[in-house]
N, C-alpha and C positions, 0 to 999 in steps of 0.2 A: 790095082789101077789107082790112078790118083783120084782123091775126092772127090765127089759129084758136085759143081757148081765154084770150086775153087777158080774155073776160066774165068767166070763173070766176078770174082768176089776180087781178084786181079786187076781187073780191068777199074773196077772203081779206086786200087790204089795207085796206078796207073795217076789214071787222072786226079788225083788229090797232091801225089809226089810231083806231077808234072815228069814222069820218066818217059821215053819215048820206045818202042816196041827196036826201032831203028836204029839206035845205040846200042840195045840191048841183043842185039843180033850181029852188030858188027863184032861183040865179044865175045859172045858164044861161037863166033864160027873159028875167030883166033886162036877159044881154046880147044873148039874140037881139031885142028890141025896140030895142034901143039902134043896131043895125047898121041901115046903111042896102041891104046887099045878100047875096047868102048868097055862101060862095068859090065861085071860078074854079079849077076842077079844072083846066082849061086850062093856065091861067099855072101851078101847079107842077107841071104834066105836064112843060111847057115847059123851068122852071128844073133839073130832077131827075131826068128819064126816061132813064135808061143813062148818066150821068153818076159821075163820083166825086164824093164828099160828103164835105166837112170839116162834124163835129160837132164844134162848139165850146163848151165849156161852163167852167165860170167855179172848177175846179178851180185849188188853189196851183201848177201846172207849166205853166198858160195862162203866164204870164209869161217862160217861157223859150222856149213855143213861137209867139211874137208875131213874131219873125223871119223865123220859118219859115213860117208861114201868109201871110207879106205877100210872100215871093218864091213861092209856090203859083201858077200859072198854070191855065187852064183845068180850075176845079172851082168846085164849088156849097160858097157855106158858110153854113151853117143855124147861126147863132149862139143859145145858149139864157140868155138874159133876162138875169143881170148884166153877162155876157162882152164883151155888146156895148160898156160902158162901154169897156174894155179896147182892143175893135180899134178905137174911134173914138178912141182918145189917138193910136194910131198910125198914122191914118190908112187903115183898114183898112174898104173897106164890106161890110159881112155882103150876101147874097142873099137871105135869109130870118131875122127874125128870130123866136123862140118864148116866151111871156113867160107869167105869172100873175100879171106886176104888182109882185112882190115883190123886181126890181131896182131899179138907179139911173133912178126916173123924169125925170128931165134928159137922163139919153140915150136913154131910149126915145121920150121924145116928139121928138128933134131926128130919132131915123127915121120917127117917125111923121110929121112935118113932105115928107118924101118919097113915093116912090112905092115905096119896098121894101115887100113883102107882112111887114105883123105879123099871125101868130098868136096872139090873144088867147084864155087857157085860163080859162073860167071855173070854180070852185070853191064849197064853202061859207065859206071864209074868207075871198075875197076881195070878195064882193058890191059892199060899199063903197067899192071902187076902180073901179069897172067904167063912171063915168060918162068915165073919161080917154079913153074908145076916140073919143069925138064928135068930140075932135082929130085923131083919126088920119085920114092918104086915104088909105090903102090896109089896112083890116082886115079879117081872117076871124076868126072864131069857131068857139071847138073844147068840148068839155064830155065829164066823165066819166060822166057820164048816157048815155040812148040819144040819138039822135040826132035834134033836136028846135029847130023852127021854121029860123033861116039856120044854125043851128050843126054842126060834122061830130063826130064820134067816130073820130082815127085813131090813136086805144090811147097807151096810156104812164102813168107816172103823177109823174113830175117834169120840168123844164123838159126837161133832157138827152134822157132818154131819150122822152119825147113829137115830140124832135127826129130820134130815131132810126129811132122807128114811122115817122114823116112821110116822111123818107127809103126804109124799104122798101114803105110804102104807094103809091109813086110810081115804085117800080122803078128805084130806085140800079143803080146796075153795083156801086160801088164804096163803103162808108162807112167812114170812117176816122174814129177816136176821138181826141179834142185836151182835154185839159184836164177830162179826165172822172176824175177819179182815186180818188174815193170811200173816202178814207180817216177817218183822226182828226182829220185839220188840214182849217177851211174857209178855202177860197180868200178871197182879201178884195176879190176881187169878185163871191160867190156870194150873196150878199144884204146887200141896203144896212143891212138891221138884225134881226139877230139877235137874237131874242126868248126863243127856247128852244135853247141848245146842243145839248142832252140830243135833244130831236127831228129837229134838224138831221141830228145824227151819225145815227140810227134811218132817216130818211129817204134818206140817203144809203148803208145797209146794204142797206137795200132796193132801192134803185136800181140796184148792184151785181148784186144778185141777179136783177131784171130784165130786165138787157143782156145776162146768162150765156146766162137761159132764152129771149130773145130771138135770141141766137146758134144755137141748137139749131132754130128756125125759119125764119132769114132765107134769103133767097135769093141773097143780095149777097155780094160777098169783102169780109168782114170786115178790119179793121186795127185796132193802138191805140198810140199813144204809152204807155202806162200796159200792167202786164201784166195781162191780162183774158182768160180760161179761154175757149176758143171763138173767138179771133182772132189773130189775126197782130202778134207785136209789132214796130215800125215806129219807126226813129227817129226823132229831129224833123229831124235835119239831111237825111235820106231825104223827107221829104213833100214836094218840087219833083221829086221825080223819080218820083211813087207812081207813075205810067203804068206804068212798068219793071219793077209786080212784076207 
């Protein structure tokens, strides 16, 4: 189940974004007609259930941990929406990938082209993007609403940490954080176009603050390349051998 308290932790960013529940439900219902099936709890029982989990997210320090992530053996990695661009330069295939559309669609569609599970997050802003999913074979749909026709609600409220919920929604052993780094500087594969600086960086404060207050929750041994209050900081040259800690 999702998070105890994530409704109410929601609702305060809600009202901070100014986003309205009524946008956000005109797109979720677009894309649950759009889907031709509702998820397979199954398949990420399958992919994620006592497993270690590389969070991959599209932070400027992804680029030094691209290495390290391609000698990782035996773990889940849950890439979050530009990132993928990234592990696909090197050859890298994500196990899951989590999207709202707003990365490099060229590499989201060549996963979508596959049988990897995309999690498509519908929003009020992205309505108009929402008809790409009819390409995909293998999508689920997720929405910040309640949980409504094929679509799930499993907490978060940016690609990252949507990836993180997903993670202990599914009962990680182990999540470790990669390229999540939430600073001033955005990664330059964290959105194919930035629109609003000023929001980005706000979005990414808050992001921050959600992986803290989700530490204080989880069940999983936390880790992070990045240092982050409530987990284990981990180096990159350390992630082939995370078993060991």
């Amino acid at each position: 189940m999702t998070i105890h308290g994530w409704e109410t932790k929601f609702k305060e960013i809600r009202k901070e974004f100014g986003y309205t529940e009524k946008d956000d439900l005109i797109s979720a219902k677009k894309l649950s007609s759009l889907l031709k099936r509702k998820s397979s709890k199954k398949e990420f029982q399958k992919i994620i259930h006592g497993k270690t989990v590389f969070i991959i997210g599209a932070g400027p320090s992804l680029t030094k941990s691209l290495r390290y992530i391609k000698k990782s053996k035996n773990v889940t990695k849950i890439v979050a929406d530009g990132a993928v661009k990234a592990l696909l330069e090197k050859n890298i295939k994500p196990d899951i990938l989590v999207t709202d559309l707003d990365g490099d669609l060229e590499s989201i569609k060549k996963i979508g082209k596959t049988k990897i599970p995309i999690i498509v997050h519908a929003h009020g802003d992205n309505f108009d993007k929402l008809e790409i999913v009819k390409e995909f074979s293998n999508v689920i749909g997720t929405t910040q609403t309640k949980k409504i026709g094929k679509l799930e609600n499993f907490g978060g409220f940016t690609d990252g940490d949507r990836c993180v919920f997903l993670a202990e929604y599914f009962n990680a052993k182990k999540i470790v954080l990669i390229g999540m780094d939430f600073g001033q500087k955005i990664g330059k594969y964290s959105k194919h176009k930035i629109v609003n600086r000023k929001v980005k960086i706000k979005k990414l404060k808050f992001g921050k603050r959600i992986i803290e207050w989700f530490g204080t929750k989880s069940k999983a041994d936390l880790f992070s390349t990045n240092e982050i209050k409530g987990y284990k900081t981990i180096r990159m040259i350390d992630l082939e051998c995370i078993e060991n800690f």
